[in-house]
C-alpha positions as CSV (number, residue, x, y, z in Angstrom):
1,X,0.0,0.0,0.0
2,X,0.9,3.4,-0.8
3,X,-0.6,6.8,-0.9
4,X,0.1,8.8,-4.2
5,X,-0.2,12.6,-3.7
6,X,-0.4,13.4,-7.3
7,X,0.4,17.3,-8.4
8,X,-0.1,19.1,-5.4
9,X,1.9,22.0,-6.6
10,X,2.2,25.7,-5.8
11,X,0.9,26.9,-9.0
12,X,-2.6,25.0,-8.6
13,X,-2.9,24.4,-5.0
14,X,-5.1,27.4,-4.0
15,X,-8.8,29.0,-3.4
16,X,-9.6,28.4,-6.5
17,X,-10.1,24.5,-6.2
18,X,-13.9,23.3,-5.5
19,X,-13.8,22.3,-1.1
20,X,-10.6,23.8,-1.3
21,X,-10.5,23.5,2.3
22,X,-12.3,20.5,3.4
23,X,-9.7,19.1,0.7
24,X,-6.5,20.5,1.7
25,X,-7.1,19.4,5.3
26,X,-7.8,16.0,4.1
27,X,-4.3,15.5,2.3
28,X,-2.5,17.1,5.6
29,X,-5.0,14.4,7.5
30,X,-3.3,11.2,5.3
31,X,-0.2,12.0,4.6
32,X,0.5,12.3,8.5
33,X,-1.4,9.1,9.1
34,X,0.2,7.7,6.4
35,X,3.7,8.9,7.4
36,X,2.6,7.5,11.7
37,X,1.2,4.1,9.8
38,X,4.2,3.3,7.8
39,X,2.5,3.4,4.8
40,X,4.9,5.2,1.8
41,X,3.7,8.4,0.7
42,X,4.9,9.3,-3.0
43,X,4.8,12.6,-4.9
44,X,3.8,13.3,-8.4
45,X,5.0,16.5,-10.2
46,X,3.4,17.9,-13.4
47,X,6.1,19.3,-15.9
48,X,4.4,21.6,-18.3
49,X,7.8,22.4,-19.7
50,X,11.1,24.9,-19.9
51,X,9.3,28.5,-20.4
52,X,5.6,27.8,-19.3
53,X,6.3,28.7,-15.5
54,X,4.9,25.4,-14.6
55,X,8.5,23.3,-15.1
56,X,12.0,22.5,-12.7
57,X,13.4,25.6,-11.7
58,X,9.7,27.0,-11.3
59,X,8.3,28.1,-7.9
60,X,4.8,26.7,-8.8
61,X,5.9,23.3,-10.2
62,X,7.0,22.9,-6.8
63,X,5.2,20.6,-4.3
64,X,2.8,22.7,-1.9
65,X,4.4,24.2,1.3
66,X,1.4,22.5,3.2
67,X,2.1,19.0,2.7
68,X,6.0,19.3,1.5
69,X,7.7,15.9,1.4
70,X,9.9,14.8,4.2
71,X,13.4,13.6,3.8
72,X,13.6,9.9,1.6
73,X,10.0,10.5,0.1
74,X,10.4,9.9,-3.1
75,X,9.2,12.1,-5.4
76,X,8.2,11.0,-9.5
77,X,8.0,13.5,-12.0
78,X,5.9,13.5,-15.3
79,X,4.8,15.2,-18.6
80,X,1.8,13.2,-19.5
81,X,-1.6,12.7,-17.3
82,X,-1.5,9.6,-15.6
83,X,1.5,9.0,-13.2
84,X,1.7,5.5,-14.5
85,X,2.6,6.4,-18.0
86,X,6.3,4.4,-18.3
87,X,8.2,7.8,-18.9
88,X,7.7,8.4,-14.7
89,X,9.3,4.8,-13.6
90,X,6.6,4.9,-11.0
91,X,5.4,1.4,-12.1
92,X,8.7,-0.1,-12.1
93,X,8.9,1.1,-8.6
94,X,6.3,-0.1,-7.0
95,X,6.5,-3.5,-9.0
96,X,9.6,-3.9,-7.5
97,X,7.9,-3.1,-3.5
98,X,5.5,-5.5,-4.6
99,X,2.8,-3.1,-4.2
100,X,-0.8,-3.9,-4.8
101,X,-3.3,-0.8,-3.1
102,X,-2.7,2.6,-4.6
103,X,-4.4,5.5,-2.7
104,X,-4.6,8.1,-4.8
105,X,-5.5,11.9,-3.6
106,X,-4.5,14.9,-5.7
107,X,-5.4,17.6,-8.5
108,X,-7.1,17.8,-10.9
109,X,-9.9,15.1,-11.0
110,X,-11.1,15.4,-14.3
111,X,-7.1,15.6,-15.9
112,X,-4.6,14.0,-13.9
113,X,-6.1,11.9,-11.0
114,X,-8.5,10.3,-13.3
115,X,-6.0,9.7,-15.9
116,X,-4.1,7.6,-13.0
117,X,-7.1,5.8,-11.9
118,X,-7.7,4.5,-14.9
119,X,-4.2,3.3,-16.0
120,X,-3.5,2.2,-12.8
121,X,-6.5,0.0,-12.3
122,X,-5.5,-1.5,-15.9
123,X,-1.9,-1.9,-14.5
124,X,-3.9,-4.5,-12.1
125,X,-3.3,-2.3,-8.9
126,X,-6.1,-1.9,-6.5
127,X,-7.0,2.0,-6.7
128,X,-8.2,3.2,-3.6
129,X,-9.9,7.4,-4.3
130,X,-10.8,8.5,-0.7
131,X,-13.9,11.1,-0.9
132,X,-12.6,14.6,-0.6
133,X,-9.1,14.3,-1.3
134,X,-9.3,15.2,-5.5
135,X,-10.6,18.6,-6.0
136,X,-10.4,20.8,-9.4
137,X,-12.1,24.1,-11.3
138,X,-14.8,24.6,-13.0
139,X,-14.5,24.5,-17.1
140,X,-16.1,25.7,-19.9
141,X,-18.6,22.4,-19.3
142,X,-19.3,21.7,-15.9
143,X,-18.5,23.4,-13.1
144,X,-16.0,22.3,-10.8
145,X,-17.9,20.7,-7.9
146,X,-20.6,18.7,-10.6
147,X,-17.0,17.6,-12.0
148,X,-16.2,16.3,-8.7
149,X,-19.5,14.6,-8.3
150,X,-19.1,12.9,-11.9
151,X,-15.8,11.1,-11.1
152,X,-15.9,10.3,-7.8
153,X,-20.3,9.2,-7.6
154,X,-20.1,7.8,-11.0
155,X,-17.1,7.2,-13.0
156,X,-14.7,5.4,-10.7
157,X,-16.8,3.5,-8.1
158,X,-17.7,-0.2,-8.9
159,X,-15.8,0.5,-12.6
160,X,-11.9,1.9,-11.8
161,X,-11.6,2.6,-7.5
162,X,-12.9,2.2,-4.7
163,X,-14.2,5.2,-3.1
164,X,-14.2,5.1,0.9
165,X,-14.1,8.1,3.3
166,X,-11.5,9.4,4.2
167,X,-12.0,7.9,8.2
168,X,-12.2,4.6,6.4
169,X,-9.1,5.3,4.8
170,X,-7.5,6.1,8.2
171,X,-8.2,3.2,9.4
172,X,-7.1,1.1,6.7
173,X,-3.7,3.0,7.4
174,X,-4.1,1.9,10.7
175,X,-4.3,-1.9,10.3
176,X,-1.8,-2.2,7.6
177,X,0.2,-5.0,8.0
178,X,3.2,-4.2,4.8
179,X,4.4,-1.2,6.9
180,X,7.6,0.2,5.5
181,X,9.9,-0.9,8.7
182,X,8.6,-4.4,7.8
183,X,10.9,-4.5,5.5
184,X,13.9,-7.0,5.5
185,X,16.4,-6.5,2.6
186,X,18.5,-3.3,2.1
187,X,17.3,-1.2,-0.5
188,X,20.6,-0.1,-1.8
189,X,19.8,0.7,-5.5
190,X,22.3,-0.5,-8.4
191,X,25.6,0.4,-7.3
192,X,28.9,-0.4,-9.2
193,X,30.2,-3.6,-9.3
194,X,34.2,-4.1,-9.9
195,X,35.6,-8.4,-11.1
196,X,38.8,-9.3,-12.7
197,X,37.6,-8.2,-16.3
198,X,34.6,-6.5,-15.6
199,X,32.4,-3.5,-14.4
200,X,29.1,-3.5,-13.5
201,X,27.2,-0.4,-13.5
202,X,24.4,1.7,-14.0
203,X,22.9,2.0,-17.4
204,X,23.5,5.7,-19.1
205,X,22.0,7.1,-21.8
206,X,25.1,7.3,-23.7
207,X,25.2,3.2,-24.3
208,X,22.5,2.9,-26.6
209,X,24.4,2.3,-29.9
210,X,26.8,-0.3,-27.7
211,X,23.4,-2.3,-26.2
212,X,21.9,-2.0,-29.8
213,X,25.2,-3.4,-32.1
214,X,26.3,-5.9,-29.0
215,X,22.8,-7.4,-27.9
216,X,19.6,-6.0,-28.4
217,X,19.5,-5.9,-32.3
218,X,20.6,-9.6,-32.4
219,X,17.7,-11.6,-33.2
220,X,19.9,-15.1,-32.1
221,X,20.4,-13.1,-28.4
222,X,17.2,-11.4,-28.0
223,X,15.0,-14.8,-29.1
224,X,16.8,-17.2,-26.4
225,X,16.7,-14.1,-24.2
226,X,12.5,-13.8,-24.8
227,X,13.0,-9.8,-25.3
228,X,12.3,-8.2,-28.2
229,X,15.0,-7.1,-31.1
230,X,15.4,-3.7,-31.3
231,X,16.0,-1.8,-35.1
232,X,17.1,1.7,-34.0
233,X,19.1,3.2,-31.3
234,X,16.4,5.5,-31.1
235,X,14.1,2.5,-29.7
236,X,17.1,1.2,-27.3
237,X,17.4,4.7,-26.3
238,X,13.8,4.7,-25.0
239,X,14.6,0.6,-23.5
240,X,17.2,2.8,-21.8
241,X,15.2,5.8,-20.2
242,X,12.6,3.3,-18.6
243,X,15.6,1.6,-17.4
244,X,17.9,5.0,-15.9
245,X,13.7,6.5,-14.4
246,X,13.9,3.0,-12.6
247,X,16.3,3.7,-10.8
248,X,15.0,6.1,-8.7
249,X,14.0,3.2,-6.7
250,X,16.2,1.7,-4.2
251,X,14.7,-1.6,-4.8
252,X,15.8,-2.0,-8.2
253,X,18.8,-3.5,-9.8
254,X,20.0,-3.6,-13.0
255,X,23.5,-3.3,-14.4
256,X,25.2,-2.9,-17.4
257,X,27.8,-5.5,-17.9
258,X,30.7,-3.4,-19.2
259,X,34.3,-4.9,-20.4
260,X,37.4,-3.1,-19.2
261,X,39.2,-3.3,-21.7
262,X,37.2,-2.3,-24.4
263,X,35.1,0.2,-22.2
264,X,32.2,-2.0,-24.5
265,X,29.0,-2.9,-23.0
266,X,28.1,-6.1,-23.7
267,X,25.8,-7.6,-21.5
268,X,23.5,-6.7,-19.0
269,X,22.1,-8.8,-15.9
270,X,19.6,-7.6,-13.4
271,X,17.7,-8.7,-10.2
272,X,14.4,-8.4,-12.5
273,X,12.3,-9.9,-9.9
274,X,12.7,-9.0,-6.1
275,X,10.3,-10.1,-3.6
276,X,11.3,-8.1,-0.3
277,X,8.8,-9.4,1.8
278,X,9.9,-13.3,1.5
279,X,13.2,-11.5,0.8
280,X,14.4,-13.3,-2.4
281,X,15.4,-11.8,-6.0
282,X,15.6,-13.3,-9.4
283,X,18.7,-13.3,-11.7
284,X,18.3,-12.4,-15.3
285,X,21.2,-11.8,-17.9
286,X,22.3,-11.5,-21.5
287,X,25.9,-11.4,-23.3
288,X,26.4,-10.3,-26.5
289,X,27.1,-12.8,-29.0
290,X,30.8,-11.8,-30.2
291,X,31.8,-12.3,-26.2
292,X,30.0,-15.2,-25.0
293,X,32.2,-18.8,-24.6
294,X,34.6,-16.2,-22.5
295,X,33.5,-17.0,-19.5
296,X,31.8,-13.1,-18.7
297,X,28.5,-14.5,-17.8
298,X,29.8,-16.6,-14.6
299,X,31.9,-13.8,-13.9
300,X,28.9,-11.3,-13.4
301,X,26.4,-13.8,-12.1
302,X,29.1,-14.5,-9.3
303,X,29.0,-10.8,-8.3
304,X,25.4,-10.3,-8.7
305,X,25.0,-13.4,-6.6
306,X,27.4,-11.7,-4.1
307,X,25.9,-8.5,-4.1
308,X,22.5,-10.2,-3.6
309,X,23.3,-11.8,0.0
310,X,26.3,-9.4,0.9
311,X,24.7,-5.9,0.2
312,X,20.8,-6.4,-0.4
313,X,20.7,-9.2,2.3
314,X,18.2,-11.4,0.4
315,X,17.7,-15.2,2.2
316,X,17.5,-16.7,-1.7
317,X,18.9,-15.7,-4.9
318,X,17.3,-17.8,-8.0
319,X,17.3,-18.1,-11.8
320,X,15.5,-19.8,-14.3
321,X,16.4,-21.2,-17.7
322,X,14.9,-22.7,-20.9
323,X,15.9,-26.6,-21.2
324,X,17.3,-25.5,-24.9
325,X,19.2,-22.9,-23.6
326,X,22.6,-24.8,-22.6
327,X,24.9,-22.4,-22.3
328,X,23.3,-20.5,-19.7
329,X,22.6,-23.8,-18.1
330,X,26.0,-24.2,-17.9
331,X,26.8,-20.4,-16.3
332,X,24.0,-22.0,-13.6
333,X,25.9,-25.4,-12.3
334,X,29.1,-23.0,-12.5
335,X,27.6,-20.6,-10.2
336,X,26.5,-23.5,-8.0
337,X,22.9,-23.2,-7.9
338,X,20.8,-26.2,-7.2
339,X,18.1,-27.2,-9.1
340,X,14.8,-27.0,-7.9
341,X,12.1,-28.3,-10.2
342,X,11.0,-28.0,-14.1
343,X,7.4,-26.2,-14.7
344,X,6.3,-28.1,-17.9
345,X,5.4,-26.0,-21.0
346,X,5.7,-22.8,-19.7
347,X,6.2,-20.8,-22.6
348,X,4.9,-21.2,-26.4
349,X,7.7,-20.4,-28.9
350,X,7.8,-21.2,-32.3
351,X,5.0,-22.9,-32.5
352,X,5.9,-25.2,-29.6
353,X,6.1,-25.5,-25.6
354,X,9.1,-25.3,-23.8
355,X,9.5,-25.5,-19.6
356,X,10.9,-23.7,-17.2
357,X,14.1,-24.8,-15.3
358,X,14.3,-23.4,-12.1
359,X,17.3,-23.0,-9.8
360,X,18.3,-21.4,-6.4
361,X,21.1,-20.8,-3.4
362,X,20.1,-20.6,-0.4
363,X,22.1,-17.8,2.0
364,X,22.2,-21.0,4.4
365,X,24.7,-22.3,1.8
366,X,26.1,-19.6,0.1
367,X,28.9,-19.6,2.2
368,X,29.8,-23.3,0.8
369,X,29.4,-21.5,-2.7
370,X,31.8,-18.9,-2.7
């Protein structure tokens, strides 16, 4: 669970919202339950753009002095509607908490908040709109308060949200059992990552034509690696920006896999799955085809395993591979996972099934491992 304060900003926050003050003292009510309850609270900031007034560096795109973050809220930025759009990473982020309830409160309800509702409710979160915490202005159709009524009596109940009161709300705070200090595993975001031959690091925006001529426009790499192939740099460049607006979480991690010598990236390998509430994470990778049978793989699923127990502190690391795959069945018995069990015809490729080989280490016995 998380409440979502979404554009609450200077330039809008103000008389001229319909209930402007039943509705500001509702946010001020949640975000300090929120903040006593444990439950996250996460900002979303509009960005109309350099030279509208409404942008970075503008004293109205900034959040409103009456419910101003506090220091480690994260705050997501956007220049679309809905806060879910992929541009903001907010999805990414609170896929990787594991987050299922979204309560959403903000401006405007007919633009915005609605906007977020909706995608979020078809990103399969549960969208929770407490009455009286969305407010907007009248426009040239309806004026603002049969606005409110429309979206929050008629649109969104029983369709996109749910629509409690904001005491109900409260009290849901109040009982939640995900609080944030219930959290095991260290969320230390993608730091770099130093081998013999290798460094792994963040991804920039500069590697797009290395990912796209080493990796991601091989059809051979991309098939066995069930991702798509990519034509242009300017589609990895995009791959890229949902993966550098990720990491504004500190419960993601995903690294570049660069050579030394060549400076060349070549590979990348992530923790695309984490689970920090049974506190375990899932290995992914991919090599490039011109550097694969040297032995880089191991090499950075060794650190990455390493990193996994000695820095994020999960209890298992685990990774998964197609039966055809053999090569990165190998990399696995190298790394000394043990195999765990087969799920039969889990995917549908070329017009036949394949399953899913599934391995794991235990922190219990990654000391054995080393």
């Amino acid at each position: 669970m998380v409440l979502l304060v979404i554009d609450i900003q200077q330039g809008i926050t103000d008389e001229r919202l319909y209930d402007y003050v039943q509705f500001t003292e509702n946010l001020k009510r949640l975000v300090g339950e929120a903040r006593r309850s444990g439950v996250e609270v996460i900002y979303i900031r509009h960005d109309d753009g350099p030279g509208s007034g409404f942008s970075k560096g503008d004293a109205a795109f900034e959040i409103w002095d009456g419910i101003a973050p506090v220091s480690g809220e994260k705050i997501f930025d956007k220049k679309v509607n809905s806060a879910f759009h992929e541009s903001t990473g907010l999805d990414l982020y609170l896929s990787s908490r594991n987050v299922k309830k979204v309560i959403a409160v903000g401006l405007q309800t007919d633009y915005c908040v609605d906007a977020t509702v909706k995608s979020g409710f078809e990103k399969g979160y549960e969208m929770v709109v407490p009455g009286h915490c969305n407010s907007t202005r009248s426009n040239p159709y309806m004026d603002a308060k049969t606005t409110y009524d429309f979206y929050n009596e008629s649109m969104w109940p029983g369709r996109y949200a749910s629509c409690p009161s904001v005491s109900e709300v409260v009290d849901m705070m109040r009982t939640y059992e995900g609080r944030i200090n219930s959290v095991r595993i260290t969320g230390c975001g993608t730091r770099q990552v130093e081998t013999e031959r290798l460094i792994l690091r963040p991804f920039r925006s500069g590697d797009a034509k290395s990912v796209l001529d080493n990796w991601a426009g091989d059809e051979e790499v991309q098939t066995m690696y069930g991702e798509p192939v990519y034509k242009t740099e300017e589609e990895v460049q995009d791959l890229l920006e949902e993966y550098i607006n990720a990491y504004r979480s500190d419960y993601v991690y995903r690294w570049a896999v660069t050579e030394k010598g060549s400076g060349e990236c070549i590979g990348q390998i992530a923790y695309f799955l984490v689970d920090e509430h049974n506190n375990w994470g899932e290995i992914e990778y991919c090599i490039g085809r011109e550097y694969q049978g040297k032995g880089y793989a191991t090499e950075a699923c060794r650190a990455v395993i390493r990193y996994g127990f000695e820095q994020i502190g999960f209890n298992k690391v685990q990774i998964c591979v197609r039966p055809s795959n053999v090569k990165s069945g190998r990399v696995i018995e190298k790394c000394g996972f043990e195999y765990e069990g087969t799920l039969r015809d889990y995917f549908f490729i070329n017009g036949s099934y394949e399953g899913r080989k599934y391995y794991s280490i235990l922190r219990s016995d990654y000391g054995t491992k080393k």
